[in-house]
C-alpha positions in Angstrom: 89.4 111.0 103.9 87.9 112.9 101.0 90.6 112.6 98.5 92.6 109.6 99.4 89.9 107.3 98.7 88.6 109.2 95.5 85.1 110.7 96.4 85.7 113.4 94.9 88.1 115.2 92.4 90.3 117.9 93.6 88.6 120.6 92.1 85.3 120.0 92.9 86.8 119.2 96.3 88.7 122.8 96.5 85.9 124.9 95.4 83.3 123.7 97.6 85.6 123.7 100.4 86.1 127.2 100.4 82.9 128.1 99.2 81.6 126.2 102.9 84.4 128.3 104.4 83.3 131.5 103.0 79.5 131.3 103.5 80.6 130.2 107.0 82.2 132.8 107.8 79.8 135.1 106.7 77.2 133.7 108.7 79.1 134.5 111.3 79.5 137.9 110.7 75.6 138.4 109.7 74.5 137.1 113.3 77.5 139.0 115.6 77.2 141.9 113.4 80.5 142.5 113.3 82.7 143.3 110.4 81.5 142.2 106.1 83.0 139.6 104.6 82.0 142.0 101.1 84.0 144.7 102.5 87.2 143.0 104.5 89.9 140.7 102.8 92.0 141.8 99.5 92.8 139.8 96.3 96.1 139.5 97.1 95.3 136.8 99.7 93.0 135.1 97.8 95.7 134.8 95.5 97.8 133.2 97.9 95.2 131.2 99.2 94.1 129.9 95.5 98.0 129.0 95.2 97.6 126.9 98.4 94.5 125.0 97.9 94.1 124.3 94.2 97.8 122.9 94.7 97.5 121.1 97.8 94.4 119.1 96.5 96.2 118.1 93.1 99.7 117.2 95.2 97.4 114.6 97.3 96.3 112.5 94.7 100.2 111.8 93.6 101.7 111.5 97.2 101.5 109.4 100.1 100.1 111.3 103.1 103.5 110.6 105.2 105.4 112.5 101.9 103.0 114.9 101.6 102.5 116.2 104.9 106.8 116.2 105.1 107.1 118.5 101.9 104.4 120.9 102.9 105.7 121.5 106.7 108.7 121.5 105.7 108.3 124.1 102.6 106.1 126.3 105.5 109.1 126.2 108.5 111.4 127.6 105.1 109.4 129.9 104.1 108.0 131.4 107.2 111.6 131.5 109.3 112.9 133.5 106.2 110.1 136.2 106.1 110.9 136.2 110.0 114.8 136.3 109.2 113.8 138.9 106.3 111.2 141.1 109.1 114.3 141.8 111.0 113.5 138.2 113.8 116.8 136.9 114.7 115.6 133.8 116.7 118.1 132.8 119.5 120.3 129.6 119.8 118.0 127.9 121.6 115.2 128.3 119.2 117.3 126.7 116.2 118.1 123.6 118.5 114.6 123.2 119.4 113.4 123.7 115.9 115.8 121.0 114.4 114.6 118.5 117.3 111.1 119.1 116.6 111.4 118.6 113.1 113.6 115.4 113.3 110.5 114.6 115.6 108.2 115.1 112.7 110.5 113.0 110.1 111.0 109.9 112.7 106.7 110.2 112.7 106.1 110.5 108.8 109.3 108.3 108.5 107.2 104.8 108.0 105.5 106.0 105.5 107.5 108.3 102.9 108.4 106.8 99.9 110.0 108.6 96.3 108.0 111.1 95.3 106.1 112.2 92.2 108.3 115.1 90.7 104.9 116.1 90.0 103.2 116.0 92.9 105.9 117.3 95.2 106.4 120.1 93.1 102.8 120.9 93.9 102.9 120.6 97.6 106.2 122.9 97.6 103.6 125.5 96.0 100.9 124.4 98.5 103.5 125.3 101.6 104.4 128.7 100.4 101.1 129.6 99.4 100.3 128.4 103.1 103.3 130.1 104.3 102.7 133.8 102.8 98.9 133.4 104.4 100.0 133.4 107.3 102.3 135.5 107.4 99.5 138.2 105.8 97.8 137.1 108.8 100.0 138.2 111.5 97.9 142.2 110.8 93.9 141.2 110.7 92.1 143.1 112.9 88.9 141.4 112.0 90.2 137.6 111.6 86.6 136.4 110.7 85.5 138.7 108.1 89.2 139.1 106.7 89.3 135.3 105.8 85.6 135.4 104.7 86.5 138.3 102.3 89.9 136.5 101.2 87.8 133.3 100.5 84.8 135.2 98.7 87.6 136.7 96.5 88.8 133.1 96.1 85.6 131.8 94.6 86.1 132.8 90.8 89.3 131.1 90.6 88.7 127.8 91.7 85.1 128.2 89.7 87.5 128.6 86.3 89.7 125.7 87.1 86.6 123.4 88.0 85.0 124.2 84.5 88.4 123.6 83.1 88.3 120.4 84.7 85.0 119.5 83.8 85.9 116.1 81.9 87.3 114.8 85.2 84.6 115.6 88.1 83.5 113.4 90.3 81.7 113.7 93.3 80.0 111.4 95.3 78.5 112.4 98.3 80.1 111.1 100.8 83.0 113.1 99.6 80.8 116.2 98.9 80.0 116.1 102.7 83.5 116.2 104.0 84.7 119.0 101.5 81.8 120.8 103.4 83.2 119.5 106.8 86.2 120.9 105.9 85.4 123.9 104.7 82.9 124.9 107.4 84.6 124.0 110.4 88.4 122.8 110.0 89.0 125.8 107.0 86.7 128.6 107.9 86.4 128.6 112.1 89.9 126.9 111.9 91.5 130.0 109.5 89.7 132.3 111.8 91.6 131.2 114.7 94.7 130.5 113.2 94.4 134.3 112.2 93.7 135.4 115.4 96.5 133.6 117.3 98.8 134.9 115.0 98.3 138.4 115.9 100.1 137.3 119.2 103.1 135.6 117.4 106.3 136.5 115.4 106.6 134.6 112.5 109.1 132.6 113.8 107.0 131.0 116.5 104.4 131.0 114.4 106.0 128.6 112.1 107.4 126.5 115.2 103.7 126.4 116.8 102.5 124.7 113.1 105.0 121.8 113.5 102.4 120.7 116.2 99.8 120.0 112.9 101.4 116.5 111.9 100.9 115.6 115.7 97.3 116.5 116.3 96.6 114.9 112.7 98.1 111.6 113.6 96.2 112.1 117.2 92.6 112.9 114.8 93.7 109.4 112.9 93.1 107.5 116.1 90.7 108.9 118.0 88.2 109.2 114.4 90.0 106.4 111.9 90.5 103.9 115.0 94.5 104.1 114.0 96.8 102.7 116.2 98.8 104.5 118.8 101.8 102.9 118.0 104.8 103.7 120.5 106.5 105.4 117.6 104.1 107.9 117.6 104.0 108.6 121.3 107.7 109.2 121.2 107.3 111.2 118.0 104.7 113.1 119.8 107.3 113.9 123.1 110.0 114.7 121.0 108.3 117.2 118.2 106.3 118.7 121.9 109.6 118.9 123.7 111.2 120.7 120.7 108.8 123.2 120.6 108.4 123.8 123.9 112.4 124.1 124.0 112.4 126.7 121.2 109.1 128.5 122.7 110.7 129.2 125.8 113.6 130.8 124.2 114.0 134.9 124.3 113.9 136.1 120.8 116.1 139.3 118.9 115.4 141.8 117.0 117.1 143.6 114.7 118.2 147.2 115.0 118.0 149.9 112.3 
């Protein structure tokens, strides 16, 4: 909503996105009085989480969102089922199956509206997803979810404060984008990293990367309940399969590797 329409560039967009994530978190902290944002977190997530957003705000002003959203899950599932594969996960049969129908799920959703990408901006997203990807799989060990992001993002701020001087000729802000960057970065990038953080420490990386393939489907459900979209059959059926492929690969008993 923010960057499709141009409200805002994808800088300014970036930086006050996380720095609404980050000051939301450490409210949070501050009033349970649990955990420090100053004291949790390490650089070498905010690294990885600079590689994601800077990345993933450029790559959405060269793609459509139906390409977009298909490069990034897709460069995520990659990524994160070969740090499983690498972590010693050996995901069974089943798993595969159901990963391959929930992602030809995703690709009969986004299907309408891919087109030929940007070189450009799909190199970007491929970034985006495995700056996305090794975040989450950092993720999988926080103790403290809340002040671990709110450290990582805190640690985050100086980068995206040097590329938005560097890209000082080409701000723009109006406010209506101003107030979603804050939406997002408040509720849907702060509470929602938080979260994703803590559910993790209950998944392997493989069904944490087959639980994300539900994203796409919850967005297009967040386009009609809040855009007014339409709930075309496509995307009901979409929907069942991408579900039913999870589910299907969920259900499945995983292997480890010995020694």
């Amino acid at each position: 909503m923010a960057l499709g329409p141009a409200t805002i560039d994808a800088a300014s967009f970036s930086t006050i996105r996380i720095i609404a994530g980050a000051v939301c978190l450490w409210l949070i902290t501050v009033i349970t009085r649990k955990g420090s944002v100053w004291t949790q977190g390490s650089w070498l997530s905010a690294v990885i989480l600079f590689v994601y957003a800077i990345p993933f705000s450029y790559a959405y002003g060269l793609l459509t969102a139906g390409t977009g959203a298909l490069i990034l899950f897709g460069t995520v599932q990659v990524t994160m089922i070969g740090g499983a594969l690498v972590e010693g996960d050996r995901p069974h049969v089943r798993q595969w199956i159901g990963l391959v129908v929930a992602v030809a799920g995703l690709v009969y959703l986004l299907f309408p509206g891919i087109a030929a990408p940007s070189p450009l901006g799909a190199g970007l997203m491929v970034i985006a997803g495995v700056g996305w990807a090794l975040y989450s799989i950092r993720g999988r060990g926080a103790v403290d979810p809340v002040a671990q992001n709110g450290g990582n993002f805190v640690r985050t701020l100086p980068m995206l404060i040097v590329v938005s001087l560097l890209a000082l000729r080409l701000q723009h802000v109006e406010t209506h984008g101003a107030i979603l960057a804050i939406v997002s970065g408040a509720v849907t990038t702060g509470l929602g990293y938080a979260v994703w953080y803590s559910a993790l420490r209950g998944l392997t990386a493989t069904r944490a990367a087959l639980v994300q393939l539900l994203v796409p489907v919850i967005t297009v459900t967040g386009g009609v309940i809040f855009l007014r979209e339409a709930l075309s059959p496509r995307v009901v059926l979409s929907a069942v399969i991408v579900i039913g492929g999870i589910a299907m690969a969920l259900t499945a008993n995983e292997r480890t590797a010995s020694g």
